[in-house]
C-alpha positions, 0 to 999 in steps of 0.5 A: 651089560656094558656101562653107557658111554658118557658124553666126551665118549659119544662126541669122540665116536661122532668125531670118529665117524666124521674124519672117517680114514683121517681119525687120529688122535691130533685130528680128533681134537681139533674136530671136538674143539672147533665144534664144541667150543671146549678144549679137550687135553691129549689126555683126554682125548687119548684116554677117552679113545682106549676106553672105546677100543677096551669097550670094543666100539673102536679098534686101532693101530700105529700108523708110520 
């Protein structure tokens, strides 16, 4: 059995669902700190999002 995501991991896949096809990392910040108030380091977000891929809620790729 999976572990529960923790709350920066919700709010990032929601984040995900709302910038659908312009979901990246800069982007992702920027929703998540407009709409929570908090700041969220690139660490952070680039952390949290490998979790959600190696837990297979998110799939990536490198863009141009």
């Amino acid at each position: 059995m999976s572990k529960p995501l923790g709350e920066l991991e919700q709010t990032v896949l929601l984040a995900v669902l709302r910038l659908d096809e312009e979901a990246y990392g800069l982007r992702i910040r920027e929703l998540l700190e407009d709409r929570t108030g908090r700041r969220v380091t690139h660490g952070a977000a680039y952390a949290t999002l490998d979790r959600l891929v190696q837990k297979g809620y998110l799939h990536s790729w490198l863009g141009e």
